[in-house]
C-alpha positions, 0 to 999 in steps of 0.5 A, a space after each residue: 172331174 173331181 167334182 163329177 167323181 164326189 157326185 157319182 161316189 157311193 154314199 157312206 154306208 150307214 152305221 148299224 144302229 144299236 138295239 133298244 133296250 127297254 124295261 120290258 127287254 132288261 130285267 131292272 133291278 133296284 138295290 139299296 145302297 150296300 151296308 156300310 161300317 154306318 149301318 153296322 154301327 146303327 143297328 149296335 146303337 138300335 139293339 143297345 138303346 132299345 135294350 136298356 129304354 125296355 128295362 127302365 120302362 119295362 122293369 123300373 116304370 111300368 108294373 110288368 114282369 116276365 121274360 117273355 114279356 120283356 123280350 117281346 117289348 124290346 124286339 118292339 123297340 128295337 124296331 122303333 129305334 132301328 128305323 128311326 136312326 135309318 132315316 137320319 142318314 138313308 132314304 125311306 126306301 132304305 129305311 123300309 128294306 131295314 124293317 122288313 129284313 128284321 121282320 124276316 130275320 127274326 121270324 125264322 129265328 123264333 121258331 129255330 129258338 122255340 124248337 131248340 129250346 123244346 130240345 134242350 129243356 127235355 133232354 136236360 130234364 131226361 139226362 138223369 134216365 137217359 144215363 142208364 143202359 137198362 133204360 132201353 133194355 129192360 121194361 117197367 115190370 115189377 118197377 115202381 115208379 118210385 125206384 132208382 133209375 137203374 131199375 126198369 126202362 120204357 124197351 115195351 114202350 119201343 117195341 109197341 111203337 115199332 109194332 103199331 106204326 109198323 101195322 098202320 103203315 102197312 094199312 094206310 100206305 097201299 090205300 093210300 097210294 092207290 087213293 092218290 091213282 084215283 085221284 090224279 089218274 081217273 079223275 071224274 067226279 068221283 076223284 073230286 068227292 074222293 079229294 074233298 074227303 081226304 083233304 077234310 080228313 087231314 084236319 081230323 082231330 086225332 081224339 076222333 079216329 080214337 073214338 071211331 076205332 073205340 066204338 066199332 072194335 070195343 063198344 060194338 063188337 066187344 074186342 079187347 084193347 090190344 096194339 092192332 086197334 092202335 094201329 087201325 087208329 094211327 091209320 085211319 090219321 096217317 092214310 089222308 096224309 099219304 093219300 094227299 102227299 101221294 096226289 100231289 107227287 103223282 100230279 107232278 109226274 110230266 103228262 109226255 111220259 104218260 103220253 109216250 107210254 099210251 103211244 107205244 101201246 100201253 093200257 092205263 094200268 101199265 102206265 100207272 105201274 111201270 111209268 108213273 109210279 117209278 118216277 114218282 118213288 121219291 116223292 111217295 117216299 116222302 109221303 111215307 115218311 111225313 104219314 109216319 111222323 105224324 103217326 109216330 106221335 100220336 097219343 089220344 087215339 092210344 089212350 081209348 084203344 091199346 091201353 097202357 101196360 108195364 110188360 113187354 108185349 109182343 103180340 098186337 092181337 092180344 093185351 094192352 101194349 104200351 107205347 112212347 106216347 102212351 109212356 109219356 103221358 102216364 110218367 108226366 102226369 103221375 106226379 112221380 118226381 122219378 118217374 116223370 124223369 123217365 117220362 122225359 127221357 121216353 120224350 128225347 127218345 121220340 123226339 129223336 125219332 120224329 127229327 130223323 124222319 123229317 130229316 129223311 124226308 127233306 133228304 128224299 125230297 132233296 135228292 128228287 129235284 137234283 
């Protein structure tokens, strides 16, 4: 009976099995082996050994001098020593990781150290001007180049600024815009040559607009140098700029919105003016501020077109008005030991406001991929 009830019993159910992973299914990530107090000591032992090897080679041996010399020969060295000393104790894989994670480090680092240093170097050099109050109040008028720095001030050089970039800006920003529309929304063969000649003109040499804006104002039709000629210049290089950055915003707007608008009964026009053009406003936003700070710093084209001047002017129709630009290179290259401290001063001051803008634009463009 026993036996005739263990025949008929119902067999075991069988156990699930359990899903197979495959590389294709799991990400497989291969780490190095974590830093230890080992590797902490190597990389000392690296910097310090490479350090003084360059020294006695580089300044005791070998006929060289120089900073710039010496710093690039040690960073070689260091290399060298860091890798070497890796292998004793890790793998090449670790040895390769250690190398490139240098390499990266340090190229971020060189430019953080040229900017600072730029910063640095010109601001200690403009403290002296940048002390005085009148330094952005008054104007060089009557001042020779030679008096103390209580005496004059680069406000014309400010106020030209404001009111040339101010004029290109509202130049280059409509056409710019509605240059970047052609492109991304009609399209066509003409959207390609149109975007052919943008992106050549982005390259532009900045001497080049000058010229283009010198003989057709000044040469051919006998105008005199005046700040809105400066500004047709500074337009002519900031309108590819914005058109090129407003392309590529207005091409990230998602195509379901225009679809969602042309299904509600919309034209392209509405489209393009209540749909696109409102989702993209932080990105044209962007565009502006990257077309105003390449403006912003532009010397050439001011040189054959708005003259230089040491009243202020506030009329962009008549006379030559300075600006910071302009400020600066007549100040660095008139050999005038004073004169070149305001020089520098007037360059903080741009400086200053080119980091701003760029700052803005990272902000705006920050605040669009929240």
């Amino acid at each position: 009976m026993s036996i005739m009830t263990a025949r008929h019993a119902a067999p075991p159910a069988p156990e699930p099995e359990s899903p197979i992973r495959t590389d294709d299914d799991v990400e497989v990530i291969r780490r190095t082996r974590p830093r230890t107090s080992d590797d902490d000591l190597i990389l000392v032992g690296a910097v310090l050994g490479s350090l003084g090897t360059t020294w006695l080679l580089y300044e005791q041996v070998l006929p060289f001098s120089g900073s710039l010399g010496f710093f690039v020969s040690w960073y070689l060295v260091f290399l060298v020593f860091y890798a070497g000393l890796t292998a004793i104790t890790r793998p090449r894989a670790v040895v390769v990781d250690r190398v490139m994670t240098s390499l990266v480090v340090a190229a971020p680092c060189v430019v953080g150290l040229a900017l600072g240093s730029t910063v640095v170097v010109t601001l200690a050099k403009g403290m002296g001007a940048l002390v005085h109050v009148n330094f952005f109040t008054h104007d060089m008028s009557g001042v020779r180049p030679s008096d103390a720095y209580s005496a004059g001030g680069a406000l014309a050089a400010m106020v030209g600024t404001v009111i040339e970039v101010s004029i290109a800006v509202a130049i280059a920003l409509p056409l710019g815009v509605i240059t970047a529309v052609y492109m991304s929304e009609v399209g066509g063969r003409g959207a390609r040559v149109v975007r052919t000649i943008v992106e050549a003109m982005t390259a532009l040499p900045s001497i080049v607009a000058g010229l283009f804006i010198y003989t057709i104002f000044i040469v051919n039709l006998q105008m005199q140098r005046c700040g809105l000629l400066a500004a047709l210049a500074l337009a002519v290089m900031g309108l590819p700029i914005m058109a090129r950055a407003s392309d590529v915003v207005l091409r990230v707007v998602p195509g379901g919105l225009r679809e969602a608008s042309y299904a509600l009964g919309a034209g392209k026009l509405q489209t393009v003016w209540r749909v696109v053009l409102p989702t993209a406003r932080p990105g044209l936003a962007t565009a502006l501020i990257l077309g105003v700070a390449r403006m912003v710093g532009e010397t050439s084209p001011l040189i054959l077109t708005s003259g230089a001047s040491t009243f202020l002017n506030w009329d962009p129709l008549h006379n030559p008005m300075n600006s910071l630009p302009l400020y600066i290179y007549n100040a660095v290259s008139s050999g005038e030991p004073r004169f070149e401290v305001r020089g520098y001063a007037a360059a903080v001051v741009l400086l200053a406001i080119v980091l701003t803008l760029f700052l803005l634009a990272r902000l705006v463009a920050r605040g669009r991929t929240r």
